[in-house]
N, C-alpha and C positions, 0 to 999 in steps of 0.2 A: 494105663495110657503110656505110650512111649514117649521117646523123647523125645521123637520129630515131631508128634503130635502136640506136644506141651508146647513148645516152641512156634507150633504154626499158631497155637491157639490165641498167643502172647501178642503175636505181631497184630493180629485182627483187630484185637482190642487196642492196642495202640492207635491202630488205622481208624479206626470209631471214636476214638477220640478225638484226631487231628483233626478228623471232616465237623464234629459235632465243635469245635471252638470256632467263634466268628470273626469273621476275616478286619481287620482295623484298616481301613483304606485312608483315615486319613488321623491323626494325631490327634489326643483329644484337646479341645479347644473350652479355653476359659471361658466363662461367658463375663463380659462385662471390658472388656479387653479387645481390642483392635490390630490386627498388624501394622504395621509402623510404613510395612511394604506398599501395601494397598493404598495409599492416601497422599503418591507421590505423583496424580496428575498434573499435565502441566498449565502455568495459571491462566484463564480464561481471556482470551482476545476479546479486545473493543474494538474489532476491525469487521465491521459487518460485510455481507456480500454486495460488491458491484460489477455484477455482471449484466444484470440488466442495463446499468446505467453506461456502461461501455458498448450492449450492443447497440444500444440509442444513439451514442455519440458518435459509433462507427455510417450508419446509417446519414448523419446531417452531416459529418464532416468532409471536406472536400479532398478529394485523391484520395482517399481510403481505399485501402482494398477490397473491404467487408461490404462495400455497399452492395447490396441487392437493386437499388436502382440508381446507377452510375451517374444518371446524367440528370437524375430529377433536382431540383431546387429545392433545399429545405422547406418547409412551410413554417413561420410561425409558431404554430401549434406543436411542432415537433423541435423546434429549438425550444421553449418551453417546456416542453416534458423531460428533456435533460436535465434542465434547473434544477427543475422539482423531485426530479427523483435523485441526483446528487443531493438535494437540501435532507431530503428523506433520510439516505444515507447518511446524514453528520446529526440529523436526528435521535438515531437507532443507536448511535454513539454517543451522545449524551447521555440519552435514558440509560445506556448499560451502565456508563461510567458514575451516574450518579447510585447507580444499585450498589456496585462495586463499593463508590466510597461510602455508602451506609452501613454496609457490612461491616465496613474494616476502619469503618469512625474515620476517616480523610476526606479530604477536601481537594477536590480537583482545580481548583484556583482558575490560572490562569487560561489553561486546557477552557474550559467550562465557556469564560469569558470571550476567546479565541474559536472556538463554535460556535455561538448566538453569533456575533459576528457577519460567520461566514455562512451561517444558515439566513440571516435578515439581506445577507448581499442575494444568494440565489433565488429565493426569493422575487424580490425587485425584479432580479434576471428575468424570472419567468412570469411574471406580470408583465414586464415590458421587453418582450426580449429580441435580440441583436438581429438582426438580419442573416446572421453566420455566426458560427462556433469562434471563436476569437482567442483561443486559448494555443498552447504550443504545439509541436508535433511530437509526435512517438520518439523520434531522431533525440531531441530534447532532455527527454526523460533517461532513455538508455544508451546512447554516445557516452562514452570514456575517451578521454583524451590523454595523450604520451610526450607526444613533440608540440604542443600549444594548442588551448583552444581556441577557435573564432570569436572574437572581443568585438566589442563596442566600448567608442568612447563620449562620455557625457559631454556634453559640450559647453556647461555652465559649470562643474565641476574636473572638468576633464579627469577623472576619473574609469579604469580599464574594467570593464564587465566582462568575464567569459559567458560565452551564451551554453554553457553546457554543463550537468551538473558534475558535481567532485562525488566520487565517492570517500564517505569516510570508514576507512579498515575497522576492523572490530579491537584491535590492540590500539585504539587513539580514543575511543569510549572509555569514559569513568562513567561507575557504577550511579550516581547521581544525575545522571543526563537522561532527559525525559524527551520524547514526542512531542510538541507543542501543541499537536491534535488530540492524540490517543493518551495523552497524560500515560503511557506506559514506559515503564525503564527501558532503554534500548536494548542494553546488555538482559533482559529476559527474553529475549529470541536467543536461542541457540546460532542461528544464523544472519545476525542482521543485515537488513541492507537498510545502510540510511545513506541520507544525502544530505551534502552542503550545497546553499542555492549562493546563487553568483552575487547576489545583493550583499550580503552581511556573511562574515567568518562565523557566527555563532547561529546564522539559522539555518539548524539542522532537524532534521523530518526523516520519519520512518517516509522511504519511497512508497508504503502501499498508501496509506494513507495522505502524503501530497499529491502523487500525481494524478486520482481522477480532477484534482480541484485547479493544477496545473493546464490538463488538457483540455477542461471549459473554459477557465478562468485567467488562463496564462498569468497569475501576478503570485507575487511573495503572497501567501496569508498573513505574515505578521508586518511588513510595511507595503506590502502593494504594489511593489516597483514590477515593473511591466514588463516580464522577459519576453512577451507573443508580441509590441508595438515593435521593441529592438529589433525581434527576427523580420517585421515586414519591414522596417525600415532600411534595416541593411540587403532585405532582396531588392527593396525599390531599387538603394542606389547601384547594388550590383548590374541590373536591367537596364539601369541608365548608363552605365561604364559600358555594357557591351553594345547598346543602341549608339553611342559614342564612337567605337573605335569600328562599329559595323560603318558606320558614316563617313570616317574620315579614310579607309578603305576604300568607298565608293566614289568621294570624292581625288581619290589617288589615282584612280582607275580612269575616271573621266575628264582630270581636270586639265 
């Protein structure tokens, strides 16, 4: 045999060999053992879906843009079914939050106490409910303010209300500050958006979680003060300051 031949013969079986070894696609894996990687989801929201309950309240509430029928009159029946199905929603957030703290042996406290609450008010609501949505406007919720917000002053306390919420930055958050609703740390969103309401410097609320309760309910959850009566009050008197100086106008003109 020559040598070219010895040589071809050599490489062949080499080649027979690399095909016949089976390919490792993936590392072999201990059994009994987890990656450390894999179990880095993020922790489960107590913020259920209200979307339904927003297309509802777009539908009864007045000047919306959402309405499909612009000029009809809520019925009863349909301010009612907002109630109820926001009560649903602070529901669905109970039952999670009490799943959550039997897992993890805690006690949602106050959270817990602060939903039965606002779940027994909607409730009532929609057993007996308003003639109109009575809660604040959209403006309310998402207005930021730079050069002053619009205030109201109490007039038994004289006392300054901005009617617009604060927001609080995510470097003003300590790790111990919860949701009053969602009993969840604030600093576990990545992104928070929470709010300070104009009542009290310490009551602060993940915005998703206050404001469908906001836009029914227009009041604090935790003392009830009524940011949606301020807003109609300070429209009244604005209505009257302009029906005022429209008059003394036409009495200038005529007199």
């Amino acid at each position: 045999m020559s040598t070219y031949e010895g040589k071809s013969s050599s490489s062949h079986d080499r080649m027979r060999n690399v095909r016949a070894r089976p390919k490792l696609l993936h590392p072999p894996v201990e059994h009994g053992t987890e990656d450390p990687a894999a179990n880095t989801s993020p922790p489960r929201s107590r913020r259920p879906d209200t979307s339904s309950f927003f297309s509802t309240l777009d539908e009864i509430s007045a000047g919306s843009d959402q309405r499909n029928r612009p000029h009809a009159v809520p019925t009863p029946t349909d301010v009612s079914t907002a109630f109820f199905q926001l009560a649903q929603v602070f529901r669905e957030m109970r039952r999670h939050a009490d799943e959550l703290d039997e897992q993890d042996e805690t006690d949602s406290g106050m959270a817990h106490d602060l939903l039965e609450s606002m779940i027994e008010n909607l409730v009532n609501g929609g057993e007996m409910p308003p003639r109109e949505v009575e809660g604040v406007s959209d403006e309310f919720c998402d207005s930021e303010y730079h050069s002053g917000p619009p205030v109201v002053v109490l007039q038994l306390t004289r006392r300054i209300i901005p009617l617009v919420l604060d927001r609080v930055p995510k470097s003003a958050l300590k790790p111990d500050q919860i949701c009053p609703i969602c009993n969840n740390p604030f600093l576990d969103d990545e992104y928070p958006l929470v709010v300070r309401l104009p009542c009290h410097p310490d009551h602060i609320f993940d915005l998703e979680c206050v404001r469908p309760w906001l836009r029914l309910r227009g009041t604090c959850p935790l003392d009830r003060f009524d940011f949606a009566q301020q807003h109609r009050d300070r429209a009244q008197v604005r209505e009257q300051l302009v029906a005022e100086d429209d008059e003394e106008e036409w009495d200038g003109m005529y007199g």
